[in-house]
C-alpha positions as CSV (number, residue, x, y, z in Angstrom):
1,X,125.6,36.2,41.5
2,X,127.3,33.6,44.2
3,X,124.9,30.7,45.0
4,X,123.6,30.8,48.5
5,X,122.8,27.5,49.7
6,X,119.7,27.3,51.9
7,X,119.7,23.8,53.8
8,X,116.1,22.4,53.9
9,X,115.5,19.0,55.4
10,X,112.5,17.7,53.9
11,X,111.0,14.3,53.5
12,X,109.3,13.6,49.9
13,X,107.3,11.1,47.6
14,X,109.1,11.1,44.6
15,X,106.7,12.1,41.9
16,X,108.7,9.8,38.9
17,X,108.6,6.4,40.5
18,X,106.6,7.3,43.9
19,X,109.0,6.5,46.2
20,X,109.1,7.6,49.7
21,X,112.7,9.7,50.1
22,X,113.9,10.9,53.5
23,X,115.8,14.0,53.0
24,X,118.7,14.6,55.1
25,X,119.1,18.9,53.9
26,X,121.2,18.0,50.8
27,X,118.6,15.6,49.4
28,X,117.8,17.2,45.9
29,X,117.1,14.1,43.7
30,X,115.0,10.7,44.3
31,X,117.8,8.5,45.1
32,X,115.9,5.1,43.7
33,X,115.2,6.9,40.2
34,X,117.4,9.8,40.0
35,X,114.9,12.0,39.1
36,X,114.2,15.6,40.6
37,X,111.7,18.1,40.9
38,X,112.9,21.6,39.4
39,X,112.4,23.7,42.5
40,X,115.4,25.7,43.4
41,X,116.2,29.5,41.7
42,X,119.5,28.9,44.2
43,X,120.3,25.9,45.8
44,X,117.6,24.8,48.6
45,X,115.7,28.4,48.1
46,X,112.5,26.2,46.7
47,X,111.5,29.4,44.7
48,X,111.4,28.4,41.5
49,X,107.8,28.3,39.4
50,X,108.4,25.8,37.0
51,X,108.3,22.7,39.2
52,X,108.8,20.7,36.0
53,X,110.8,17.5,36.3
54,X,114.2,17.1,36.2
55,X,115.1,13.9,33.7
56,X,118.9,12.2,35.1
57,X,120.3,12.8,31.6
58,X,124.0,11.5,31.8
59,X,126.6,11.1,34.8
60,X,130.1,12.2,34.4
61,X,132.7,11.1,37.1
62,X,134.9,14.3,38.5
63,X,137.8,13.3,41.1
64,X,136.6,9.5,41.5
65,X,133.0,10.6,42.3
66,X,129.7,9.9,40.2
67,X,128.0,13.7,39.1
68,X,124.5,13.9,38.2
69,X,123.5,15.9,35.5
70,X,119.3,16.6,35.0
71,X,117.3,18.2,32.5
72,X,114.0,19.9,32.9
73,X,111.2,18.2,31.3
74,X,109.1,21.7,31.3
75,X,111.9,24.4,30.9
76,X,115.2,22.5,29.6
77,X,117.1,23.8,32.2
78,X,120.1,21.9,33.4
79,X,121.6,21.2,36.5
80,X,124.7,19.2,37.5
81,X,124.2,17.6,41.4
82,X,126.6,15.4,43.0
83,X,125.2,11.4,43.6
84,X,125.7,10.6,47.5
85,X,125.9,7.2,49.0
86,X,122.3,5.8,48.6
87,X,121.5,6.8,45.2
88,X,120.7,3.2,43.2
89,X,124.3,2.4,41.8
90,X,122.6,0.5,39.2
91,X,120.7,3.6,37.8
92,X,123.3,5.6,37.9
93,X,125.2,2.9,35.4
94,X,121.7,2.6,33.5
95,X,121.7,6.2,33.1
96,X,125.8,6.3,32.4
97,X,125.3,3.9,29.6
98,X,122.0,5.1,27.9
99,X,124.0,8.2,27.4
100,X,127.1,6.9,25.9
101,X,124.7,4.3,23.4
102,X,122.7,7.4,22.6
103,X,126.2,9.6,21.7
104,X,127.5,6.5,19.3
105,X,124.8,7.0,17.2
């Protein structure tokens, strides 16, 4: 099935770190923690039940931009997102480099 993508703007408290996120329609992760809330069956659709959290397990770059990739805390699910220009550039390299220390072992 294609996804659909429903475009929600919606302000949130991030439930990780508690911080207050203005969402702007594409806003799917905390941009101060990189964590998310597993909500979405299809992009923006906010009808999944599992409302676990998502976990920013590693970042990949693709064509000179930053990808996001979470985990769900609850289900294991994972999901790849795209960072945007006010996600915390230090997390993303925390994140970046707790993945490759964790591969060399």
């Amino acid at each position: 099935m294609a996804k659909i993508f429903i475009r929600k703007i919606e302000d949130f408290t991030c439930e990780h770190c508690g911080a207050a996120v203005k969402g702007n329609g594409y806003t799917n992760h905390c941009p101060a923690c990189l964590w998310a809330k597993h909500v979405d069956i299809q992009p923006g659709d906010r009808a999944n039940p599992c409302l676990g959290m998502m976990k920013p397990a590693r970042i990949e770059t693709q064509k000179s931009e930053y990808v996001l990739y979470h985990v769900c805390t609850r289900c294991g699910t994972e999901r790849r997102n795209r960072t945007s220009s006010n996600d915390s550039f230090d997390e993303i390299l925390r994140i970046q480099k707790q993945f490759v220390d964790s591969q060399k072992k």
